[in-house]
C-alpha positions as CSV (number, residue, x, y, z in Angstrom):
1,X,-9.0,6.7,-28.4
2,X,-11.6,7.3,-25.6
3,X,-11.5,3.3,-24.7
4,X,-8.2,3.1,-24.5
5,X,-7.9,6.0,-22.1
6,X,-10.7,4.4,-20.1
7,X,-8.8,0.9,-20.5
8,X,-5.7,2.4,-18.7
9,X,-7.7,4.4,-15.9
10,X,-9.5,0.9,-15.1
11,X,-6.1,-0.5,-15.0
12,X,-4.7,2.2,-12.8
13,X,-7.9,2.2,-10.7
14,X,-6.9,-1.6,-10.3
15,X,-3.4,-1.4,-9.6
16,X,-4.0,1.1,-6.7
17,X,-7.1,-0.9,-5.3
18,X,-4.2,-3.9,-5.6
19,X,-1.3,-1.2,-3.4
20,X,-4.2,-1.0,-1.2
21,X,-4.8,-4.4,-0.1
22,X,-1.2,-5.1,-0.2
23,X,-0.7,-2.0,1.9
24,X,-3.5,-2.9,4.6
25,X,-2.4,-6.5,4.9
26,X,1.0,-5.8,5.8
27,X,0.1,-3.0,8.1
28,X,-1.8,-6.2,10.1
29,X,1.1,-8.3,10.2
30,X,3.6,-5.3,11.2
31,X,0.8,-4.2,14.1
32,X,1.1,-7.8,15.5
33,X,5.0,-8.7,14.9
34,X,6.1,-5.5,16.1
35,X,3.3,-3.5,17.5
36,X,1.7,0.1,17.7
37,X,4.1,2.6,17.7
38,X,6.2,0.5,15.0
39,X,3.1,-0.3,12.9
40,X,2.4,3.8,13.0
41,X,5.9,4.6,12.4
42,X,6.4,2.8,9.0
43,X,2.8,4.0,8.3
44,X,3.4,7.8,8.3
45,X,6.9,7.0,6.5
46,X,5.3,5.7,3.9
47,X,2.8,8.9,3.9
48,X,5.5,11.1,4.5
49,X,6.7,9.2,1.1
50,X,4.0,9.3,-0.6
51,X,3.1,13.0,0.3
52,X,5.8,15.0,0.7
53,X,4.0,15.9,4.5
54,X,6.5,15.5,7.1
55,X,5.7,14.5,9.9
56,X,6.8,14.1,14.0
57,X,6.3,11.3,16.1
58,X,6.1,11.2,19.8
59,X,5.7,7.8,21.7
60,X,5.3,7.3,25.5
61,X,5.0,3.9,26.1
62,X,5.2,3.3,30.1
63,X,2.7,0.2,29.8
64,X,5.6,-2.2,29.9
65,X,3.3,-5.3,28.2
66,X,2.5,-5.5,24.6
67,X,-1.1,-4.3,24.1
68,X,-4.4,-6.5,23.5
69,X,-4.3,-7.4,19.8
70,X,-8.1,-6.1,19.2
71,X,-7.1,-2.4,21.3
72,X,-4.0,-2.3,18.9
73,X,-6.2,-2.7,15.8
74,X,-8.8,-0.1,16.5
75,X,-5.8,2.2,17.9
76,X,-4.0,1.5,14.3
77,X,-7.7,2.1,12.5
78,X,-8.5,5.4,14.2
79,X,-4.7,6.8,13.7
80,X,-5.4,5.5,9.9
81,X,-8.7,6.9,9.8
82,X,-7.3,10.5,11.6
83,X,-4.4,11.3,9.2
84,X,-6.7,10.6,6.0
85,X,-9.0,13.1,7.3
86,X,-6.7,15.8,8.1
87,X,-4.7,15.2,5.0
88,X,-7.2,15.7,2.5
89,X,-9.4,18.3,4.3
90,X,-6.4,20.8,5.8
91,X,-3.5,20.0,3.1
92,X,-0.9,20.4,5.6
93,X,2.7,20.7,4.9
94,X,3.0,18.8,8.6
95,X,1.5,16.4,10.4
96,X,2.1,15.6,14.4
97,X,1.1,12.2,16.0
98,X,1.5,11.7,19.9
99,X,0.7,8.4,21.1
100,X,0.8,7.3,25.0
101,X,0.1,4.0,26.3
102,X,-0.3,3.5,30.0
103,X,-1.2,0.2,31.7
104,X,-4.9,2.0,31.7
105,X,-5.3,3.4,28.6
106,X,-3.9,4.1,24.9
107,X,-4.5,8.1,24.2
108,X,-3.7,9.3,20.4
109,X,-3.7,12.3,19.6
110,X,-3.2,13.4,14.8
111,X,-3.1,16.8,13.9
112,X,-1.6,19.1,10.9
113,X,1.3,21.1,11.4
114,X,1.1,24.7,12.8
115,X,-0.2,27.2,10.4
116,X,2.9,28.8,8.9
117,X,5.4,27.6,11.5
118,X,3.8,29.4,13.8
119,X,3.8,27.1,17.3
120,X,1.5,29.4,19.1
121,X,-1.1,28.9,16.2
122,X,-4.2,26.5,17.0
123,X,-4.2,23.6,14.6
124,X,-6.7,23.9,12.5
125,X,-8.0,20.1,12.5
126,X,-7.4,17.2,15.3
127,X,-8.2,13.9,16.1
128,X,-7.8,12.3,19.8
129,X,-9.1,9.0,20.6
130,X,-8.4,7.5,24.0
131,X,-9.5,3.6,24.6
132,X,-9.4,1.9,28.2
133,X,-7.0,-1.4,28.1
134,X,-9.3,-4.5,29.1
135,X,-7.4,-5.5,32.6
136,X,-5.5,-8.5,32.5
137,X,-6.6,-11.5,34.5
């Protein structure tokens, strides 16, 4: 009995290494058909999916020009990288993503939900990242 209970968790290890990949690839070709804030927005769906952890979305975009492909993909990464993090180390029942994108500069900014619905309460983890836009010759 124990090898076929360690036959299926190889299988399930497999089929979720597989979800993975599928997962990352299309995230790529979402970022570059229909950029940031969509790429993020079917992202945390998903999570929200996944997870039961809502989540709010706020997008600024006053850059008016799609960004550099290479200042989208480490955006995307660090967004990626952010809501692991505060998912698995907080456990929130909320998650809030603000992203602003000015001719100058991309600023994100993941963070869990407000302890107990409580606005006024500090989150208890956060992740900004902020990355200068090359300038365009």
């Amino acid at each position: 009995m124990n090898g076929a209970s360690g036959s299926l968790q190889g299988i399930d290890e497999g089929i979720d290494g597989w979800a993975r990949r599928i997962s990352a690839e299309l995230c790529a070709v979402l970022l570059d058909t229909l950029g940031l804030p969509a790429a993020i927005e079917w992202h945390v769906r998903r999570f929200q999916k996944s997870t039961g952890v809502l989540y709010q979305l706020e997008v600024n975009d006053a850059a008016g020009f799609e960004l550099p492909e290479d200042c989208a993909a480490t955006i995307f990464d660090a967004y990626r990288m952010a809501l692991i993090s505060i998912a698995r180390h907080t456990q929130p029942s909320r998650i809030a993503i603000a992203l602003t994108i000015t001719p100058r500069e991309v600023t994100m900014l993941v963070r869990d939900g407000r302890n107990g619905g409580d606005e006024a309460a500090p989150a208890a983890a956060a992740v900004t990242v902020s990355l200068p836009i090359p300038r365009r010759p």
